[in-house]
C-alpha positions as CSV (number, residue, x, y, z in Angstrom):
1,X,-21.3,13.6,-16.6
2,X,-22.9,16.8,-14.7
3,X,-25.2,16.7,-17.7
4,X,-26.9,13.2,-17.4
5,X,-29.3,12.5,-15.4
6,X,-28.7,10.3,-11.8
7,X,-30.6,7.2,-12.7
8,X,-33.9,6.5,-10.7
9,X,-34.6,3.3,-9.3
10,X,-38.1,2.5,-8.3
11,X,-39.3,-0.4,-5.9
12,X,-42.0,-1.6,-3.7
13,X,-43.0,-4.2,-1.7
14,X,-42.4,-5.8,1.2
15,X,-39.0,-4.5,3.5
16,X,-37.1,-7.5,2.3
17,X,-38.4,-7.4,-0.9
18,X,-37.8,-3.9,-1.5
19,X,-34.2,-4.9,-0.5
20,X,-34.3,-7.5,-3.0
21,X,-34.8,-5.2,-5.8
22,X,-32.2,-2.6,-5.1
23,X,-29.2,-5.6,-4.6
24,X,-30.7,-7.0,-8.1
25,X,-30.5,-3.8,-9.7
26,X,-27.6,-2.9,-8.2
27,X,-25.0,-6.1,-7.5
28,X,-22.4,-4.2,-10.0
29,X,-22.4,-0.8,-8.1
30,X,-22.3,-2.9,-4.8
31,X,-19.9,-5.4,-5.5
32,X,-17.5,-2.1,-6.8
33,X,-18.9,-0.5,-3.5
34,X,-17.2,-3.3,-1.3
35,X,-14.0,-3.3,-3.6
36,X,-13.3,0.5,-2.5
37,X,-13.8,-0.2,0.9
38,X,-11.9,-3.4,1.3
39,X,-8.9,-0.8,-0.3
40,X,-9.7,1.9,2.6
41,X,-9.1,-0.3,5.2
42,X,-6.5,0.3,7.8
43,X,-2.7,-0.8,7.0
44,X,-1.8,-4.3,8.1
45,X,-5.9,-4.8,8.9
46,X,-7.4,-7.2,6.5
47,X,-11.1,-7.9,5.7
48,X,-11.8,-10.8,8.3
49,X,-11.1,-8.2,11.0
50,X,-13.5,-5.9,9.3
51,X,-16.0,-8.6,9.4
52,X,-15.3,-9.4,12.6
53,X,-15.6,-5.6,13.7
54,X,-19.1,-5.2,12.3
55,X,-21.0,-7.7,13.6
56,X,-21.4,-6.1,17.6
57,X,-23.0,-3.3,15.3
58,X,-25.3,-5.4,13.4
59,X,-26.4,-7.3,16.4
60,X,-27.4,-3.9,18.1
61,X,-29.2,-2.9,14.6
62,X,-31.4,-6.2,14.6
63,X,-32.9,-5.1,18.3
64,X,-33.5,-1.4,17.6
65,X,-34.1,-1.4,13.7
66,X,-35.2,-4.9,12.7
67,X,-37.0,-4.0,9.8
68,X,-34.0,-1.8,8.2
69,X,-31.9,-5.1,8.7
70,X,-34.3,-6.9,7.3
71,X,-34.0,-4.8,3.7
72,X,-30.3,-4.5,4.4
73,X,-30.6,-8.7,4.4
74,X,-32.7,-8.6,1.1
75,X,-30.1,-5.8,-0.7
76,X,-27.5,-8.7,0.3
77,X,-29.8,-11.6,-0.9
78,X,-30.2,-9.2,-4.4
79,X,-26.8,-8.8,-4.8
80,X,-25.6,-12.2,-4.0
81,X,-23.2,-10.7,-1.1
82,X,-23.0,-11.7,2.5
83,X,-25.2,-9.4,4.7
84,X,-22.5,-9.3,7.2
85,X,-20.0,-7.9,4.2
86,X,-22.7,-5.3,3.0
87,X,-22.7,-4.3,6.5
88,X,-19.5,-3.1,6.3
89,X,-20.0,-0.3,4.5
90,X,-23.1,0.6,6.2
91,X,-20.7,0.9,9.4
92,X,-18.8,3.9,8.7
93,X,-18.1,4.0,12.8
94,X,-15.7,1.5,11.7
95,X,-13.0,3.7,9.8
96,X,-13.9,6.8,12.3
97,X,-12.4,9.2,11.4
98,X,-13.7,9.6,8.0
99,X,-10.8,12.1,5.8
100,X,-12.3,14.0,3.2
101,X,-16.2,14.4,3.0
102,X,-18.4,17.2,3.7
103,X,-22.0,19.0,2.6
104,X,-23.1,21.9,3.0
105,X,-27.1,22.6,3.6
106,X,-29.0,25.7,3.7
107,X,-32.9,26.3,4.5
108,X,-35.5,29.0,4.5
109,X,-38.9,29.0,5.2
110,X,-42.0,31.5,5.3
111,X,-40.8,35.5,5.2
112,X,-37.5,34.4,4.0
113,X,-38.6,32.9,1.0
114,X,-40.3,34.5,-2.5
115,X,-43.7,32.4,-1.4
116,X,-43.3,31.6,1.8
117,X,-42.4,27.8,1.2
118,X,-40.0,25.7,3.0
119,X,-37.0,24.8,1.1
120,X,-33.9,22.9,1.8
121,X,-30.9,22.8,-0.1
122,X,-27.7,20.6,0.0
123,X,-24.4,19.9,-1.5
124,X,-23.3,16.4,-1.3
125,X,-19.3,16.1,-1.1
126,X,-17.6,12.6,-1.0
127,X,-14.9,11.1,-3.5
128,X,-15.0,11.9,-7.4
129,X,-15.5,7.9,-7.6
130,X,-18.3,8.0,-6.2
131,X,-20.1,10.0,-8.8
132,X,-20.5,7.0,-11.2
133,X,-22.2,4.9,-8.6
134,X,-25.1,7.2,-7.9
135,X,-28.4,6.4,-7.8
136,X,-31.6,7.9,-6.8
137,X,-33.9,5.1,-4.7
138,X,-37.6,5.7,-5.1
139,X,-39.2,3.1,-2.5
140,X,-42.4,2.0,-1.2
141,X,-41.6,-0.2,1.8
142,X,-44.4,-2.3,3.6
143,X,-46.9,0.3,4.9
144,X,-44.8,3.4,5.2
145,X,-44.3,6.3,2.8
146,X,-43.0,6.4,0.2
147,X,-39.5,8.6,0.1
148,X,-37.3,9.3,-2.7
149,X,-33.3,9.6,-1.7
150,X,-30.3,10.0,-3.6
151,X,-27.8,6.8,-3.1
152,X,-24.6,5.8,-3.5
153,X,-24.7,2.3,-5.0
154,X,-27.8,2.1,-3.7
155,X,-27.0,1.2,0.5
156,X,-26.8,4.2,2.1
157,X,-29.0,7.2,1.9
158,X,-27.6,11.2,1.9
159,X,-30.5,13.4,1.2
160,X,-33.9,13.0,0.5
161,X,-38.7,13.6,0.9
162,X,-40.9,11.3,1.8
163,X,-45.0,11.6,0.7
164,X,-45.6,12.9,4.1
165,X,-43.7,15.6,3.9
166,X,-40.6,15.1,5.8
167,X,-37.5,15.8,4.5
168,X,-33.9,14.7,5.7
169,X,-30.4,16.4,4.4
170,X,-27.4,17.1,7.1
171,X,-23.4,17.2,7.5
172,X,-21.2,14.6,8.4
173,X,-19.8,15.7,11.7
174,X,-16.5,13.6,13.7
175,X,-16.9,13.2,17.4
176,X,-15.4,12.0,20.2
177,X,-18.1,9.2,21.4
178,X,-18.4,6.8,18.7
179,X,-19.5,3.5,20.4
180,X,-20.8,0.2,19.2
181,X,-24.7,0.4,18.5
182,X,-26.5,1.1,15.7
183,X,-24.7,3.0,12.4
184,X,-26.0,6.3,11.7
185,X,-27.0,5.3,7.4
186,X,-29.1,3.0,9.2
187,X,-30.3,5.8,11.4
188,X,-30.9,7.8,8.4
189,X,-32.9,5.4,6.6
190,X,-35.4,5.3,9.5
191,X,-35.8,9.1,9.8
192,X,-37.4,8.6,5.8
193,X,-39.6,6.6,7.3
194,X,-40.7,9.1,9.5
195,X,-44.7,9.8,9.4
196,X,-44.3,13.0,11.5
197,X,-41.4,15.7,12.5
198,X,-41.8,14.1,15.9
199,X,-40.8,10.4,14.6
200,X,-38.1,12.0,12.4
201,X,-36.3,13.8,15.8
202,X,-37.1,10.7,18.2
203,X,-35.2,8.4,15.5
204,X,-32.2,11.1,15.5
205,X,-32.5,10.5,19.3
206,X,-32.4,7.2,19.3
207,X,-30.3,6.1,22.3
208,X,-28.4,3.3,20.8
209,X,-27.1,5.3,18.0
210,X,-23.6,4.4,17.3
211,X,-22.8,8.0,16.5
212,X,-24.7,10.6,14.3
213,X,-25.3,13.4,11.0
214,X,-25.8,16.4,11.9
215,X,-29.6,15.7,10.5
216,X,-31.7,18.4,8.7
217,X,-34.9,17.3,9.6
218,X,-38.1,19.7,8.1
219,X,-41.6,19.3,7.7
220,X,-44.6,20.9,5.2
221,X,-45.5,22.7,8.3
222,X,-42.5,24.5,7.9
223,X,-40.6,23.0,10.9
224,X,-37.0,22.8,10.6
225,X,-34.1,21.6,12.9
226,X,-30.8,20.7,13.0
227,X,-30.1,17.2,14.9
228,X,-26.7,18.3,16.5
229,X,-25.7,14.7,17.3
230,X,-23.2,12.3,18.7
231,X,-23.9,9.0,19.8
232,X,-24.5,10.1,23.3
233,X,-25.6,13.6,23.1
234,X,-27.7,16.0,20.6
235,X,-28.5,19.6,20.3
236,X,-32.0,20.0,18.7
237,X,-31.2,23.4,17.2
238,X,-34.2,25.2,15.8
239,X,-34.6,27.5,12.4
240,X,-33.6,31.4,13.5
241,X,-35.2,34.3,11.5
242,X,-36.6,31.5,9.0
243,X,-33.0,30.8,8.1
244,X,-30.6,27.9,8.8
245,X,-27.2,27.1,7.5
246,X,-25.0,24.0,8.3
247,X,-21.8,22.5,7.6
248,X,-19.5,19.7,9.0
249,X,-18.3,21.3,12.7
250,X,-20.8,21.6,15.9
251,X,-22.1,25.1,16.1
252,X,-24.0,24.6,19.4
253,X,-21.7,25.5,22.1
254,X,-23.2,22.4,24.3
255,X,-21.9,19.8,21.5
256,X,-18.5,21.3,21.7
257,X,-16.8,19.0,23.4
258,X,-17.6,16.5,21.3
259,X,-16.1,18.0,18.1
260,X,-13.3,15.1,17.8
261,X,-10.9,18.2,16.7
262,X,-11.1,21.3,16.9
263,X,-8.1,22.3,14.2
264,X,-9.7,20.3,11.7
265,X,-12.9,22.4,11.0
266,X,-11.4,25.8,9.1
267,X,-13.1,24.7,5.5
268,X,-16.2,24.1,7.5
269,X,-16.5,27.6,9.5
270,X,-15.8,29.4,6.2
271,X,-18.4,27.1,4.2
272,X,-21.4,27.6,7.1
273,X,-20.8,31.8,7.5
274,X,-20.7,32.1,3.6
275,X,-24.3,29.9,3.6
276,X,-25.7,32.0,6.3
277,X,-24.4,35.4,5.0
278,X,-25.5,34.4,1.9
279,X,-29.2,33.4,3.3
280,X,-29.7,36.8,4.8
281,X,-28.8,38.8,2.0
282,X,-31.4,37.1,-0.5
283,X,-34.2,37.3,2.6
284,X,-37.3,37.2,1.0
285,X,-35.9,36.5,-2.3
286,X,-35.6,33.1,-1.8
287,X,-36.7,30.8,-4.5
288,X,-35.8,27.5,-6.1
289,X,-33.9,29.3,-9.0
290,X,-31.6,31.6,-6.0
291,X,-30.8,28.4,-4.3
292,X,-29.1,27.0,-7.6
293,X,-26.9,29.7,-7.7
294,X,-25.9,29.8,-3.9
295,X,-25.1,26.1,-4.0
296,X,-23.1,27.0,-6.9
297,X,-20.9,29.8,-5.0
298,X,-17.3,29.6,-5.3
299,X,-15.9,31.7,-2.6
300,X,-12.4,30.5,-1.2
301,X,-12.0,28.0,-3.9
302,X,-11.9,25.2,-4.4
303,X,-12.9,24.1,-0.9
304,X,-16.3,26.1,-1.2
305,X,-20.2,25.5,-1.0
306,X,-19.5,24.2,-4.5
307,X,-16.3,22.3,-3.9
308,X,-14.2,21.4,-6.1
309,X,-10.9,19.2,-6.0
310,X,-9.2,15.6,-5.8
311,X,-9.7,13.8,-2.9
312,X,-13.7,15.3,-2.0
313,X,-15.8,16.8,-4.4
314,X,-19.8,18.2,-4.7
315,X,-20.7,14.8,-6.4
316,X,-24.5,16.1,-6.3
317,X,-26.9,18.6,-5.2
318,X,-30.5,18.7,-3.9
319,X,-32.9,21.6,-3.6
320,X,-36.1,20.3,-2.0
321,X,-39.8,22.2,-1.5
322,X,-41.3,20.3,1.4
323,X,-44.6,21.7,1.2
324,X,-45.0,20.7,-2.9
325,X,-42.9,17.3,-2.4
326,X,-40.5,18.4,-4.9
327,X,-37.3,17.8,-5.5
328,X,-34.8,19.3,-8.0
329,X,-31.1,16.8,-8.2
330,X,-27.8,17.9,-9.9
331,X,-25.2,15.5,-10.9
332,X,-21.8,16.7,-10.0
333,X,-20.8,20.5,-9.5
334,X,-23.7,22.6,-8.7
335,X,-21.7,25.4,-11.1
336,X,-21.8,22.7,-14.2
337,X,-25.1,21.0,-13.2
338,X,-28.3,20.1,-15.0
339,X,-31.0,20.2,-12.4
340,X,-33.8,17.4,-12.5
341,X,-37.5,17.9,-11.1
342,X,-38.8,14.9,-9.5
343,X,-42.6,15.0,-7.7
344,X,-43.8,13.2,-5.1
345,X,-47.5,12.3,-4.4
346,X,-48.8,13.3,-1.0
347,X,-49.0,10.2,1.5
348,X,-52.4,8.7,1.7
349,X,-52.2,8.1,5.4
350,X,-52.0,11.4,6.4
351,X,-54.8,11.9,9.3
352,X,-57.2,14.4,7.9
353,X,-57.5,17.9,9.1
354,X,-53.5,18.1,9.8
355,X,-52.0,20.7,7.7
356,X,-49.0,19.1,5.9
């Protein structure tokens, strides 16, 4: 399967009618989407409660993120699904905490890299299921730019660019605080929406955030942070020596507390010093072609940068050049991949004389 392709799925339109498209286009993967969770959910706990559970969360979505709801509503519409069932599986808050995912990202920027570009790199790691359900969503919604994102089943977002050059990748992280408020794939969906860096971090920020990524946020003027979050804290930590490496534990020692346990996160100290050691010693050599063989490395396998295994796998990859608004997407293993070049246009709405 590494070998074919993730299927692209283009829409435009309105928000609702964007949704409309995607839950067309998608009610299969959707439907199958729902099937897995309704199997995850807690012992003895049957759907009802999980219907029941998710609607405090989608009222605090409609106030903070109407517009996202509102293309959540049309994915539902599409698919011939309840919104309040679709919602669901946006909420992962609801099955906190989440066994067996990961991702590993790694960025470099100006001396660090062969042309001084800004490039981001991530491994996506979720359940080998879920490789069959992937889709990359190309969208124009309303007035904003246009982004391209990788999918699963088309709801929820992982990695992705936008026209005006902001990109979003990051780690799942489990802490402590997870409230009621708004789910952090919804959160996610708004920073691709994101005109400026500024808009990207405030939407990591925003206060009623049910919890929160670790989000890579980057810009074409080679800005890059990582959005330390919880839902009621964040670390804003900023690109050192044009090099940054994330995995799925807090690294800021003021988000510490927050780490919902601490002898849970070996894999991930082990996967974010290999990124980093592995960043510094390709400084200045780092190109497009380097970072397809870093996300590929295999040290203390099979729970490496390219991970390999039963229960969580690297089900895809993404190497993006913010500056050029390409993006190069692997299917599966970054070790057995295919890599696939898509190119963005640069956003028309871009105010001129701003270098992006």
């Amino acid at each position: 399967m590494a070998a074919d392709p993730i299927p692209v799925l283009s829409v435009s339109g309105s928000h609702r009618q964007v949704g409309q498209q995607i839950g067309a286009a998608r009610r299969m993967h959707l439907n199958r989407l729902l099937d897995r969770v309704r199997l995850e959910l807690p012992p003895g706990l049957g759907w009802d409660w999980a219907v029941g559970r998710v609607r405090p969360y989608l009222d605090c979505s409609r106030a903070a993120l109407p517009e996202y709801v509102t293309e959540l509503a049309g994915i539902a519409e599409g698919a011939d699904l309840p919104l309040d069932h679709l919602f669901v599986a946006m909420c992962e808050e609801l099955f906190e905490p989440s066994p067996g995912s990961g991702c590993t990202d790694l960025a470099a920027r100006g001396r660090a890299t062969v042309d001084g570009s800004t490039l981001v790199a991530h491994t996506n790691d979720l359940g080998p299921e879920t490789e069959e359900e992937l889709v990359i969503l190309r969208v124009q919604a309303a007035d904003e730019p246009e982004f391209l994102a990788v999918s699963v089943g088309g709801l929820g977002l992982s990695a992705g660019l936008n026209t005006a050059g902001i990109s979003l990748t990051g780690n799942q992280v489990s802490s402590t605080d997870v409230r009621i408020g708004v789910p952090r794939l919804l959160v996610v969906r708004a920073i691709l929406a994101a005109r400026t860096l500024g808009e990207a971090m405030d939407t990591c920020l925003l206060p009623q955030r049910a919890s929160s990524y670790n989000n890579i946020i980057a810009d074409a003027n080679g800005e890059v942070y990582s959005m330390e979050g919880a839902a009621t804290d964040c670390e804003p930590l900023y690109i050192e020596d044009d090099l940054l490496a994330h995995a799925n534990h807090y690294i800021s020692p003021a988000m510490r507390d927050k780490e919902a346990d601490r002898n849970a996160i070996g894999s991930s100290v082990i996967r974010q010093h290999r990124a980093m050691r592995l960043l510094r010693e390709n400084r200045g050599g780092l190109s497009p072609d380097l970072f397809r063989q870093l996300l590929a490395d295999h040290a203390n396998y099979p729970a490496s940068i390219c991970k390999h295994g039963i229960e969580s796998v690297t089900v895809f990859a993404v190497i993006i050049c913010v500056e050029d608004r390409r993006v190069w997407i692997g299917r599966g293993r970054p070790c057995q991949t295919i890599w696939h070049e898509h190119q963005l246009e640069r956003w028309s709405g871009t105010p001129d004389g701003v270098l992006v």
